[in-house]
C-alpha positions as CSV (number, residue, x, y, z in Angstrom):
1,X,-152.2,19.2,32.3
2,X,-152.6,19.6,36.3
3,X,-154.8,22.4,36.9
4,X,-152.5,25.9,38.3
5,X,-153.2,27.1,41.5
6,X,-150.6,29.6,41.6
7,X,-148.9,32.0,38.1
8,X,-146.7,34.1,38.6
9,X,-145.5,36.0,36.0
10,X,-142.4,37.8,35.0
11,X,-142.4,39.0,38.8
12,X,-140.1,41.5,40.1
13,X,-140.4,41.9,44.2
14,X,-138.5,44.1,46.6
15,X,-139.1,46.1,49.6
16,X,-140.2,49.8,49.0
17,X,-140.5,49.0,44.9
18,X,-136.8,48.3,44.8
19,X,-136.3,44.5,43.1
20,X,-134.3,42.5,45.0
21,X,-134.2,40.0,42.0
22,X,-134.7,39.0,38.3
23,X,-138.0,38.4,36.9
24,X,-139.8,35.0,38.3
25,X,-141.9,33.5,36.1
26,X,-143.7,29.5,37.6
27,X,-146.6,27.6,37.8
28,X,-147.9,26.0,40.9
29,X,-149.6,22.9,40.5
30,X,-151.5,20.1,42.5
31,X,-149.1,17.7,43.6
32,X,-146.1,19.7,42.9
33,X,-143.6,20.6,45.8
34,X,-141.5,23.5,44.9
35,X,-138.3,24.4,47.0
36,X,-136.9,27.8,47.3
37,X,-133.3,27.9,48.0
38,X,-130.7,30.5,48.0
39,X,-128.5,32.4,50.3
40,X,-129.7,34.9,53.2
41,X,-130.5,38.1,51.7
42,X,-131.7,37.0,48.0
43,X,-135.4,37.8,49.2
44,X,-137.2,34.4,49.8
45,X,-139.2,35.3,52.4
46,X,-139.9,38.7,50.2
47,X,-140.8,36.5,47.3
48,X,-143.7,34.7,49.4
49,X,-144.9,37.6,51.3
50,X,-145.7,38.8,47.5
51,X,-147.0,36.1,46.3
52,X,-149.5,36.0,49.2
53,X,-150.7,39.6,47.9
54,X,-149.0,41.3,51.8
55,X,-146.4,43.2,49.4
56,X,-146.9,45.0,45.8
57,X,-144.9,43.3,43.3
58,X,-142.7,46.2,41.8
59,X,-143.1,44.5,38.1
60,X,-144.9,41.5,36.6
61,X,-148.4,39.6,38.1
62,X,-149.6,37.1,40.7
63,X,-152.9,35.7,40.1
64,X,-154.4,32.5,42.8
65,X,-157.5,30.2,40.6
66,X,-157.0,32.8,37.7
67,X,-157.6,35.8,39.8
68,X,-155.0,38.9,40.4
69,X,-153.7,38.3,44.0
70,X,-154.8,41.9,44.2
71,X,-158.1,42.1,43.7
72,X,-158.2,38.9,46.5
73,X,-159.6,39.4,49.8
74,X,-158.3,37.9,52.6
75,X,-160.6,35.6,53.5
76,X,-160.7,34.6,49.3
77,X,-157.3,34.1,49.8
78,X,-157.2,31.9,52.5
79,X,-159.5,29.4,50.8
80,X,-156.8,29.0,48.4
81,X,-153.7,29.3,50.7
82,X,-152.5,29.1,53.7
83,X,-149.2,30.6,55.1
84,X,-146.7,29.2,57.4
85,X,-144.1,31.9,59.0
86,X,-140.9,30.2,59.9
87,X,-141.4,31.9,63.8
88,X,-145.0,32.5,64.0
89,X,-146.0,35.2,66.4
90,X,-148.3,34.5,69.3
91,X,-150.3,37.0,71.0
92,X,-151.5,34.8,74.0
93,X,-150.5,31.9,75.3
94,X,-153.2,29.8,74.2
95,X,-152.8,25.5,74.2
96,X,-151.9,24.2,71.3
97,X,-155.8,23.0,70.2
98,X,-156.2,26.4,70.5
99,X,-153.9,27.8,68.6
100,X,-154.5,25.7,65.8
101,X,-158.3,26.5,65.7
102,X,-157.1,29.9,64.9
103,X,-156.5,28.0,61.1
104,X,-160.2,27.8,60.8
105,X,-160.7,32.1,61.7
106,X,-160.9,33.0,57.6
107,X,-163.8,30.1,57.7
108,X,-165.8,30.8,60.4
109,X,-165.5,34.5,60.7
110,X,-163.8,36.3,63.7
111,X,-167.0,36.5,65.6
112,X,-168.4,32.9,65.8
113,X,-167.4,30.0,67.9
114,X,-165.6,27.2,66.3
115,X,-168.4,24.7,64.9
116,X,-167.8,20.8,64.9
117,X,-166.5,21.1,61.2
118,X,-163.5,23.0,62.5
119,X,-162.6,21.4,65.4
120,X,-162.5,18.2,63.3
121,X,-160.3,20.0,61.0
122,X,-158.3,21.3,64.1
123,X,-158.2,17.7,65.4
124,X,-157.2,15.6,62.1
125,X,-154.4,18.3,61.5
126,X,-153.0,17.6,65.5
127,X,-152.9,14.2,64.7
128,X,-151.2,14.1,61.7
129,X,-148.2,16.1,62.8
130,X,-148.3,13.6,66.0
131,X,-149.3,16.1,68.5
132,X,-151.8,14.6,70.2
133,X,-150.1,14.5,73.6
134,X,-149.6,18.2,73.8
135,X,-153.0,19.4,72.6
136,X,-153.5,20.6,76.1
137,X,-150.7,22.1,76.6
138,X,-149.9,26.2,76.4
139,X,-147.6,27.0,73.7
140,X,-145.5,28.8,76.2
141,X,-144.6,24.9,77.4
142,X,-143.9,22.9,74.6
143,X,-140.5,22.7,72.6
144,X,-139.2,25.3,69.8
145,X,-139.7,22.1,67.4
146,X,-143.5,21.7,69.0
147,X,-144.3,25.1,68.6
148,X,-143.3,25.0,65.1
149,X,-145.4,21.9,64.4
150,X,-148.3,23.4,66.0
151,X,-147.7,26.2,62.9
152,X,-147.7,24.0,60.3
153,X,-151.3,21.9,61.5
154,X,-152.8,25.3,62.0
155,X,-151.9,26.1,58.0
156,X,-153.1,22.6,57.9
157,X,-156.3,22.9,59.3
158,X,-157.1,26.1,57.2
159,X,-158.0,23.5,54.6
160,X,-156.8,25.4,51.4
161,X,-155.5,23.8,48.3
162,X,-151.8,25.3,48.9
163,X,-149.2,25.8,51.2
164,X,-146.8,28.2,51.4
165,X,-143.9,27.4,54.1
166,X,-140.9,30.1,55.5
167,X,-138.5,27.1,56.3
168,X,-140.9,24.9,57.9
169,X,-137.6,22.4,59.4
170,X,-135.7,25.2,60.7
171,X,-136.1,24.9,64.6
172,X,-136.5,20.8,64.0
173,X,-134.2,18.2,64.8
174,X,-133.1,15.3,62.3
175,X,-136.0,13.3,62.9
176,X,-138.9,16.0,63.1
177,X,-137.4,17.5,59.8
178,X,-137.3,14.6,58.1
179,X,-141.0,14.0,59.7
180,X,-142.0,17.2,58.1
181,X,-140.8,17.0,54.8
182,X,-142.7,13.4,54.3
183,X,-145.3,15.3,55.6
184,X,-145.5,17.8,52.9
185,X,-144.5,15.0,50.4
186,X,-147.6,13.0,51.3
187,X,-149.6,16.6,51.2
188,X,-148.5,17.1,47.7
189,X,-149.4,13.2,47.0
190,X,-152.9,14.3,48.6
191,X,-153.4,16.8,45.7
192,X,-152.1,20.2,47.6
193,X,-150.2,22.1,46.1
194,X,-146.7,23.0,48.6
195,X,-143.7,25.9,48.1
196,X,-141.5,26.0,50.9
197,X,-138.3,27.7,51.6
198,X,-134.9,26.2,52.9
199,X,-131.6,26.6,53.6
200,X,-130.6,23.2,53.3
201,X,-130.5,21.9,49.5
202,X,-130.8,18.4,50.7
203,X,-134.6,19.0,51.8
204,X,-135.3,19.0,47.9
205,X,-133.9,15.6,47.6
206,X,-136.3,14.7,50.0
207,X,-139.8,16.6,48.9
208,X,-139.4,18.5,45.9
209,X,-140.1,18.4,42.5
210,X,-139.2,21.8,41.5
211,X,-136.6,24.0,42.5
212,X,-136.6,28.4,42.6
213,X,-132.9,28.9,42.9
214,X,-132.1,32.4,43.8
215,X,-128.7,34.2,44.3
216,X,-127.4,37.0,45.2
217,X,-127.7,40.0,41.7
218,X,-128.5,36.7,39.7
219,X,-130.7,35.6,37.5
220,X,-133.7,33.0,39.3
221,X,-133.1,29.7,38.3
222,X,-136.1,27.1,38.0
223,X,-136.6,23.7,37.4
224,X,-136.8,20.1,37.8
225,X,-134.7,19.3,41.3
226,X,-132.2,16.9,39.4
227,X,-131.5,19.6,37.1
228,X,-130.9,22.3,40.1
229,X,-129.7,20.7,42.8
230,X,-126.8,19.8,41.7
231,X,-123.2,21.0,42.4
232,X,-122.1,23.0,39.5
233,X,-125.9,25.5,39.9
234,X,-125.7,25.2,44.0
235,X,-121.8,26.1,43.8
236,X,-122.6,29.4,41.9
237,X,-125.6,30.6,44.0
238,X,-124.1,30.2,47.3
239,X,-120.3,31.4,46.3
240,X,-119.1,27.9,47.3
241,X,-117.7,24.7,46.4
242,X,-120.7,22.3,46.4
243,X,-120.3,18.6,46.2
244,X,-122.4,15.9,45.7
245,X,-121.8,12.3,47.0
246,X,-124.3,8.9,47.2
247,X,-125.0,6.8,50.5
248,X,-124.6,3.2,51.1
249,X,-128.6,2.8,50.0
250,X,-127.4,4.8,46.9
251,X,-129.4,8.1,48.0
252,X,-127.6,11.5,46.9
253,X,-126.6,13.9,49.4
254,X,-125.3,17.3,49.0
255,X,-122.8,18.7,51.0
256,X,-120.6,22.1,51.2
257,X,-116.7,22.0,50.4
258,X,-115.6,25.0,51.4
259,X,-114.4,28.3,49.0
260,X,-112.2,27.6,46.6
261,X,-112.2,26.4,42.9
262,X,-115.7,25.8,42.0
């Protein structure tokens, strides 16, 4: 059985101990890719900032490597996860190289300089999401897309077994999200263990192996991605009629048809 990183049990979560949703119950495995989809409002983002031990769950448990997210540190935390925002906040204007150093902080402690173990770290994780030719280059003068890759090698970098991802394509064009999500799938292939969050149910098709389906006053739906992504569950989270269709190469794609009869 692949070792858990993450349980959560019989969670409830909602700001100011109100529940937004049903209880969540999952596991969070090495190698698994789980996809959290639902509408705007249904409290994805609220879900991970709980599961990350920044909220109190209002029922159930969160426990990272067998221990209560609560009774984690964060600096024991962030050997076992690292976070992703989906519009990360930047107090200076610091180069990219820089910015992704700051992955290494719950390592090295605030106080001491970056050693040559981190700026490998730093270094590897640049060059894997390809940006290499904007290392040098302030934050405040690369892309939307840039900046948002320059997120994702800094949770990268922090070298923890897990990665938790607020809509890591968002601000991404075709190619770059499509980048990213082989990214994550060869991360996961790697032995890390990857929950992200989407709008976009295709994304699962492409990483994922599990699927959180939330909706609005509804029950959480998980499991396997070819049980969930499909029209009849998609149609009746999002209030829509959902179709499903195959390319040319045979690949299924999802794709909205508008209200009606479901």
């Amino acid at each position: 059985m692949t070792e858990s990183l993450l349980e959560v049990d019989r969670l409830r979560f909602g700001p100011a101990g109100v529940a937004l949703s049903g209880p969540v119950s999952l596991r969070l495995g090495r190698g698994t890719v789980l996809v959290v989809l639902g509408p705007n409002g249904v409290g994805k983002t609220t879900l991970f900032r709980t599961i990350l031990g920044l909220l109190q769950p209002v029922a159930g448990s969160v426990a990272w490597h067998g221990t209560p997210a609560r009774d984690l540190s964060p600096r024991d935390l962030s050997r076992f996860v690292a976070y992703v925002p989906q519009s990360p906040g930047v107090a200076f204007d610091f180069t990219v190289e820089q910015y992704v150093l700051l992955g290494r902080l719950g390592l090295m402690g605030a106080l001491n300089a970056p050693g040559r173990e981190d700026r490998c770290a730093a270094s590897a994780a640049i060059d894997r999401l390809g940006l290499d030719p904007v290392r040098g280059r302030l934050l405040s003068r690369v892309s939307g897309g840039e900046r948002q890759l320059a997120a994702l090698a800094r949770g990268l970098a922090q070298g923890s077994s897990a990665l938790v991802l607020d809509e890591p394509a968002a601000s991404l064009d075709l190619g770059n999200q499509v980048r990213v999500l082989d990214l994550l799938a060869g991360l996961a292939r790697d032995g890390l263990a990857i929950a992200y969050s989407t709008h976009d149910p295709n994304h699962a098709l492409i990483a994922g192996n599990e699927v959180l389906l939330m909706s609005q006053g509804g029950e959480p739906l998980h499991g396997g991605v070819e049980a969930l992504i499909e029209p009849g569950a998609l149609s009746r989270a999002y209030g829509i009629r959902v179709e499903a269709a195959l390319t040319a190469s045979g690949r299924p794609v999802i794709s909205a048809g508008g209200r009606g009869s479901r």
